[in-house]
N, C-alpha and C positions, 0 to 999 in steps of 0.2 A: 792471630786468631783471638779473638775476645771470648770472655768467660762465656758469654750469651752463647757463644756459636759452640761451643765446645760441650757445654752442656746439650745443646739440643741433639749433638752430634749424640754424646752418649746416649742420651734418651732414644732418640732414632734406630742406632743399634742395637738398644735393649729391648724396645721393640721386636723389630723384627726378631731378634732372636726369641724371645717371648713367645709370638704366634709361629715358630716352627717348632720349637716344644710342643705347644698344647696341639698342635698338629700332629704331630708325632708320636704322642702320647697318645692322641685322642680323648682328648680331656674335652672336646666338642660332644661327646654321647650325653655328658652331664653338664656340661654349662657350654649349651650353644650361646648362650646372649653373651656371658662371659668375654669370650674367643671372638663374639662379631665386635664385642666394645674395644677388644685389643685393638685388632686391624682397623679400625674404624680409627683410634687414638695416632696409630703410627701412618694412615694417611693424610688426616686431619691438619697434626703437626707438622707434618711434611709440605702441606698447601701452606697452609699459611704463613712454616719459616720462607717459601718459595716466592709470596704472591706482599710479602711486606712491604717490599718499594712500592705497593701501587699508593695511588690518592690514599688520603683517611676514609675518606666518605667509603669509597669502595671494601677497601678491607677491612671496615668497620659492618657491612652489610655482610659481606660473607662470613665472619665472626659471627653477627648474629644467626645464621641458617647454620651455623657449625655448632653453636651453642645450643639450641635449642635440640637437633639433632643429637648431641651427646649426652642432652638429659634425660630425652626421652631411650637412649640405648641403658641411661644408670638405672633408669627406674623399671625397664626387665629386668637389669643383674640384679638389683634388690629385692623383687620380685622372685627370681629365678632361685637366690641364695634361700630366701626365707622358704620355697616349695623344696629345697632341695634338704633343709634342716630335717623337714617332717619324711625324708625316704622310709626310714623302718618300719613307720604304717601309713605309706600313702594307698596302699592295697587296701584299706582298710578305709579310707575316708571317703566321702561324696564323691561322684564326678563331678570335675569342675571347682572342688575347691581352692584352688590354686587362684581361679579369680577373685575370691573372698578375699586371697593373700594381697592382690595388686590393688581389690577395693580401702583393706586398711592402709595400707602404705599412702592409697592417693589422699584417704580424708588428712591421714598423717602430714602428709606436705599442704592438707587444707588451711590444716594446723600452724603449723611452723612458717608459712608463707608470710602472715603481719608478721612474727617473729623477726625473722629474717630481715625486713624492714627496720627493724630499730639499730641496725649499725649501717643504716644507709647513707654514706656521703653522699657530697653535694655535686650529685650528676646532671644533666640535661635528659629531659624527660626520655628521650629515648635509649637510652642507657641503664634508665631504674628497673626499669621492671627486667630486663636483662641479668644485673645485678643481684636484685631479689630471687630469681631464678636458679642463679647458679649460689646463692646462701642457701638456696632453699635443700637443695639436693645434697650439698656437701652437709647441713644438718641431720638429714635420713642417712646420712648416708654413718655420719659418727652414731648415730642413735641406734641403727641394725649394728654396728661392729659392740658398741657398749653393751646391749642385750647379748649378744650373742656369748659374747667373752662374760660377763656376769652369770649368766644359766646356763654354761656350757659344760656345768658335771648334769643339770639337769636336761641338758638338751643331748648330751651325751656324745660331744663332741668333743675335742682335742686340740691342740696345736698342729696337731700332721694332719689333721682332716681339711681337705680342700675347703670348707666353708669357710673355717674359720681365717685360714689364710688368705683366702680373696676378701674377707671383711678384713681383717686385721690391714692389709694393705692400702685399702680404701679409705679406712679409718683414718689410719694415719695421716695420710695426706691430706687427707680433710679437717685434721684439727689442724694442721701449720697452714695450709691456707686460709680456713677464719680465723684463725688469731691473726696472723697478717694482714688480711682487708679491714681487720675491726683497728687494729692496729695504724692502717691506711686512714681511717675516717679521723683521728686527732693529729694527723701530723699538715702543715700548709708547707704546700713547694710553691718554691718561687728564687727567684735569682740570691736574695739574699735569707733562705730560710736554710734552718742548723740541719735541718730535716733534709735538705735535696739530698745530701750522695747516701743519706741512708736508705730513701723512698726505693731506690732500684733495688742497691740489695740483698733488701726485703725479700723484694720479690725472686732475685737472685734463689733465696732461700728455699721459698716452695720449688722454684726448680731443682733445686737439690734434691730436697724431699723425694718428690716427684723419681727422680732418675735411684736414690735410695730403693724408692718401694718395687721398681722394677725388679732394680738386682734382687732387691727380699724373694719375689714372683719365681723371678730366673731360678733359684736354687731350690725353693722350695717346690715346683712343679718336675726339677729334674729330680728330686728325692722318689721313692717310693710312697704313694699316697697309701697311709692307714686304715686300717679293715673298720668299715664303719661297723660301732656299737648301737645294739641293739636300745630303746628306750627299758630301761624299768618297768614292771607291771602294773605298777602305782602311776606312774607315769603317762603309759600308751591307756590306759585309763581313763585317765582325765580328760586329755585329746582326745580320745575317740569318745568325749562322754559332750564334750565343749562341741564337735563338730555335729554330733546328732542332735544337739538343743540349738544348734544354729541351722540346721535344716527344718527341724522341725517348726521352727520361725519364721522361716521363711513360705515355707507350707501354709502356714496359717495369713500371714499376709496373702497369697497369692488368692486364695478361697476367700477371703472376706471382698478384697479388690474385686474379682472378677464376677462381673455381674448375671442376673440370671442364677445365679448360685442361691441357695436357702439362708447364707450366712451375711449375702450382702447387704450393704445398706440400702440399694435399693429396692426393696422386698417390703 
């Protein structure tokens, strides 16, 4: 059995054990996108360790419909994580806030997307924007874990609080694979480059990573999750002072837009 196969195997297993925890737990009440991006991860990998022998062309198409699909399942968990930060006064905010959450995060990856391009190797055009994709997400994806670990006496979370441990896992993985791809773009393989037995791996490595942060998941989810703390005064404050000056923003665009109104421009 090869390192490749051995690892997937573990990754496989920790999987599945993974999503009959949060099963069992019930840790779907508070992070349904979570638990679908589990399952989704341990069928995903499962296809594709399954369907490798076929043509390139082929398993390079289903890659892309897997790829694209998985990032749109990251960017609910990110979504999900950042509505789930604000629980102690989500009673307290707009209805609907929670889209405000999914609109910053998307201009966020408006942002980061040429970013993300500048450690672009030298792919065939249908492979770039693939690339750029999945840089794009593993960047949001370190950016929520750094925020959250950086203002987390302010955000009034913890180490034992599930937030922080589904970023802290994500994080992680996501700084060893961009280091690794950026890493990928200075090295040439080729028959006689010093680079070939290093180039796999590399990549060896994020599977590491990768089969790491499960286990981290695994034990961390069978612990007792900690009683979320309340925000500060000064704090629940602010946020509910930031979310009624973004309504009230929004208000006024809507009445100036909509026409027929005393305030529109066309009057």
């Amino acid at each position: 059995m090869t390192l490749d196969t051995g690892l997937w195997l573990c990754g496989a297993v920790e999987e599945a054990a993974l999503t009959l925890l949060l099963l069992r737990t019930r840790v779907f009440r508070h992070f349904p996108a979570f638990v679908l991006f589990i399952c989704w991860s341990w069928f995903s990998d499962t296809l594709l360790f399954a369907i490798q022998s076929l043509p390139a062309d082929t398993f390079f198409h289903l890659y892309e419909v897997q790829l694209v699909i998985d990032s749109t399942m990251i960017f609910g968990v990110l979504v999900e994580l950042s509505w789930s930060v604000l629980r102690p006064i989500r009673k307290s905010l707009p209805r609907g806030s929670w889209m405000g959450i999914a609109l910053l995060i998307a201009l966020a990856g408006l942002v980061v997307w040429p970013v993300a391009g500048l450690t672009l190797p030298h792919l065939a055009p249908a492979g770039r924007n693939l690339f750029r994709l999945q840089q794009t997400f593993a960047i949001l994806r370190i950016v929520v874990f750094l925020v959250m670990a950086g203002f987390s006496q302010i955000l009034s979370i913890g180490w034992r609080d599930r937030e922080l441990q589904v970023a802290t896992g994500l994080g992680f993985y996501s700084i060893v694979s961009l280091a690794v791809s950026v890493l990928h773009t200075y090295q040439v393989v080729g028959p006689y480059s010093h680079w070939a037995p290093l180039y796999h791996r590399m990549d060896e490595v994020v599977m590491v990573s990768y089969v790491g942060v499960l286990a981290y998941w695994v034990a961390s989810f069978a612990g007792k999750e900690a009683a979320r703390m309340d925000f500060s005064p000064q704090m629940e404050q602010l946020l509910l002072t930031v979310a009624r000056g973004a309504r009230t923003a929004r208000s006024r665009m809507a009445t100036t837009s909509a026409p027929g109104e005393p305030n529109s421009p066309e009057q």
